[in-house]
C-alpha positions in Angstrom: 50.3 -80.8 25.2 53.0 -79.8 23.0 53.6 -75.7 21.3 55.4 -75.6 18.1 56.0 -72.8 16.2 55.2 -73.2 12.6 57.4 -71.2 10.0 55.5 -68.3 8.7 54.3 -68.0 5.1 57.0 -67.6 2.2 59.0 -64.5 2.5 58.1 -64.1 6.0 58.9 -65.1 9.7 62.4 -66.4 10.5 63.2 -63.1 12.8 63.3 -60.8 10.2 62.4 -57.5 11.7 58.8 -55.6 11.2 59.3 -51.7 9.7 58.8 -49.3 12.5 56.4 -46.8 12.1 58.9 -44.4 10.6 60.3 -46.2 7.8 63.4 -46.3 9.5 64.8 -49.8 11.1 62.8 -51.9 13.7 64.2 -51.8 17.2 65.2 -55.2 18.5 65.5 -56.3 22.5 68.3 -57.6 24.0 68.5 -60.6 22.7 68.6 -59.4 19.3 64.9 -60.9 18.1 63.3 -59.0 16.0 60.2 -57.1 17.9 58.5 -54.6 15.8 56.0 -52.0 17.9 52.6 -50.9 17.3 51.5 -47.4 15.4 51.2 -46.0 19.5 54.9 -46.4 19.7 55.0 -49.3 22.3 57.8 -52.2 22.8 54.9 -54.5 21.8 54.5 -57.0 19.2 51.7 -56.6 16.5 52.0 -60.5 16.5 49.9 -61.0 19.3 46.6 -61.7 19.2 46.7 -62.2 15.4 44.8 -65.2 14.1 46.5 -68.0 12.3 45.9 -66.9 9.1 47.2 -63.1 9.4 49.8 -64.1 11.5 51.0 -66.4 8.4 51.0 -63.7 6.4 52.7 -60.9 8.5 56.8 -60.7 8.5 58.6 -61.5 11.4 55.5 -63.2 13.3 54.9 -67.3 13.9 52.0 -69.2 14.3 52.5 -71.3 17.3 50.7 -74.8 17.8 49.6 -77.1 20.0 49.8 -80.8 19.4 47.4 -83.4 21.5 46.6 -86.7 20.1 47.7 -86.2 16.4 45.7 -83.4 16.3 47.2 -79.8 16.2 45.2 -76.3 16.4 46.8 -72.8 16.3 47.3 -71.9 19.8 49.2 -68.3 19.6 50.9 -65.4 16.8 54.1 -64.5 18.7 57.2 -62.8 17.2 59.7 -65.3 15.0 62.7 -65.5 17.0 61.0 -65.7 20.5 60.5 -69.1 22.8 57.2 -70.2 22.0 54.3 -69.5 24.6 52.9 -72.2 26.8 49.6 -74.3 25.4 47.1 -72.8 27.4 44.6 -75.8 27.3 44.1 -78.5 29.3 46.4 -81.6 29.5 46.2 -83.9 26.8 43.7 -87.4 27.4 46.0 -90.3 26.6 44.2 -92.9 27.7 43.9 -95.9 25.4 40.8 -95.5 22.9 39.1 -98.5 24.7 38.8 -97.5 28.1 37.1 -94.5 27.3 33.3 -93.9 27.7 31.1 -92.5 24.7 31.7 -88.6 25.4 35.5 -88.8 25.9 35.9 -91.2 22.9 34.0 -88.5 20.7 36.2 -85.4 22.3 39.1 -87.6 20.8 40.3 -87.2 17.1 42.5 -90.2 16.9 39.5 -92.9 18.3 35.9 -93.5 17.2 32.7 -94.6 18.2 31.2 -98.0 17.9 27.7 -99.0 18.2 26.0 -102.2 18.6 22.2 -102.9 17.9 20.1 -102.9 21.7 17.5 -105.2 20.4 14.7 -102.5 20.7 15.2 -101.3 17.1 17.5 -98.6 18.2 21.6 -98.8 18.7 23.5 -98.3 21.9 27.1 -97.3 22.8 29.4 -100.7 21.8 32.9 -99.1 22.5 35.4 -96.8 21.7 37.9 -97.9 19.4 40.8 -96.7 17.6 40.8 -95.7 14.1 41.8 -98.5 12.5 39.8 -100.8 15.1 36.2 -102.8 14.5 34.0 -103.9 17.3 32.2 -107.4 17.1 29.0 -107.0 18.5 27.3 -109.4 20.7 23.7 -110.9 19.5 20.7 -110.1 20.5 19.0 -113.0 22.6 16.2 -115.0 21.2 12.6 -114.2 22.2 11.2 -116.9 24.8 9.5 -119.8 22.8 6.7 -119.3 24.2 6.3 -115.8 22.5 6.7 -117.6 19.3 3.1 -117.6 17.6 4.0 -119.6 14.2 5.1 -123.1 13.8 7.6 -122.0 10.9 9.2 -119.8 13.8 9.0 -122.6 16.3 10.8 -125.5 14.1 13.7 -122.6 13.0 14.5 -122.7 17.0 16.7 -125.2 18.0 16.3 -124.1 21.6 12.3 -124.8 21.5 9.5 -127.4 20.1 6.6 -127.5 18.9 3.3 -128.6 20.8 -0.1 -129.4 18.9 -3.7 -130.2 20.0 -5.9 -132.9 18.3 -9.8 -132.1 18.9 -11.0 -134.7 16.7 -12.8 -131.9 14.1 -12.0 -132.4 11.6 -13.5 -135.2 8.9 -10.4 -137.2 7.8 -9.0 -141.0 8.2 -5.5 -140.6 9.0 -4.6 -140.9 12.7 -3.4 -137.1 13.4 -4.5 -135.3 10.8 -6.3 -133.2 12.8 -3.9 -132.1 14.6 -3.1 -128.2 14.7 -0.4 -126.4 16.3 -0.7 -125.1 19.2 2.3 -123.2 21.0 5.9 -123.7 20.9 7.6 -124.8 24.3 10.9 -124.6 25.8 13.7 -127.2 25.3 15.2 -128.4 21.8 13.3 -131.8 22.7 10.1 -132.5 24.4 9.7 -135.1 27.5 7.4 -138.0 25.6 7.6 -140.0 29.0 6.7 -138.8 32.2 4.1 -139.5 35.4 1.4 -136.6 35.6 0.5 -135.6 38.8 -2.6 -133.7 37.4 -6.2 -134.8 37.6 -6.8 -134.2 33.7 -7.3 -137.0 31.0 -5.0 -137.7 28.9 -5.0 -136.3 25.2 -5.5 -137.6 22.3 -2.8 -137.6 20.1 -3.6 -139.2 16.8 -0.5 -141.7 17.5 1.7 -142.8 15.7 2.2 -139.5 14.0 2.0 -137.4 17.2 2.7 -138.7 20.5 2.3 -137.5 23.9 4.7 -135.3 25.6 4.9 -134.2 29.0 5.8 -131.2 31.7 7.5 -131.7 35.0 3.7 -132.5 36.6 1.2 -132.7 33.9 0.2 -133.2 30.1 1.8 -131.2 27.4 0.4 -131.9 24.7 1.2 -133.7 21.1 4.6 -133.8 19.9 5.7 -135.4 16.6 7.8 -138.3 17.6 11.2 -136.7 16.4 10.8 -134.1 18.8 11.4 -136.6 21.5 14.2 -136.8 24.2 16.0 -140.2 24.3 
């Protein structure tokens, strides 16, 4: 934390000395800095405890200032001439904008927060950056497959397939035309050979537009032959 002492308004500051109370000349201390006193007749400055704005506008005062991060703030009026007070405020956080956690990046002018969507419909802290700085957010993961109720969502999914089930209902001559779907598995492709372990029959599947595909033990279901592993 730095003071500085910031030159007083036009016409005013730079040591020149306050009227005393008599009209007559202001006494100065030993050092020869102007120091004005107060209507009760004291060695004391009127400069302190001025605000910024009077103490700008009264002769022979200075704002002093204290600097942190790019930012400064009026910190104390003292009298033009005199060292400038010490910043009473706490040290100054200069640690880099993106090691900083949400609360210490917003106490800081010179870094800024960055948020990142939490796949809940709602945003969550990304990282603090610096002011000139973007964050690239990370996606949100895909749903499981199996969560996916539409075949439209099932075939945009590169990671999943899609199953179907032929009951024979339906009144048409084409071998799988009655085929609906059913639900959308894991895997980009679907196991079309495999040895069931299961004591089911096996399903129709209306080939050669569907075929049958297979889990680690039993049946799948129908798969359209493109969705097959080599």
């Amino acid at each position: 934390m730095v003071l500085s002492a910031l030159g007083a308004a036009a016409g005013c500051g730079g040591g020149h000395p306050l009227p005393a109370p008599d009209g007559g000349p202001s006494p100065v201390n030993g050092n020869g800095s102007g120091v004005g006193i107060d209507a009760r007749g004291e060695g004391r400055s009127p400069c302190r405890g001025l605000d910024e704005v009077t103490c700008g506008a009264t002769r022979g005062c200075t704002a002093g200032t204290c600097s942190c991060n790019g930012t400064t703030s009026f910190e104390a009026c003292f009298p033009s001439g005199e060292t400038a007070p010490p910043c009473n405020r706490p040290p100054c956080d200069v640690r880099p904008c993106d090691t900083l956690d949400e609360t210490s990046c917003m106490a800081r002018s010179d870094c800024k927060t960055e948020y990142c969507p939490d796949c809940e419909g709602g945003q969550r802290f990304g990282l603090c950056a610096g002011p000139n700085e973007a964050v690239a957010c990370l996606g949100c993961p895909a749903p499981p497959c199996d969560t996916v109720a539409t075949l439209a969502g099932c075939e945009a999914r590169v990671d999943c397939h899609s199953v179907f089930v032929d009951k024979l209902s339906c009144d048409c001559a084409v071998a799988g035309c009655c085929a609906s779907f059913s639900r959308c598995a894991d895997g980009g492709k679907a196991a079309c050979k495999g040895t069931p372990a299961c004591q089911i029959g096996t399903p129709y599947c209306g080939a050669p537009t569907f075929v049958v595909s297979y889990t680690t033990s039993c049946f799948e279901g129908c798969v359209r032959p493109t969705e097959c592993a080599p």
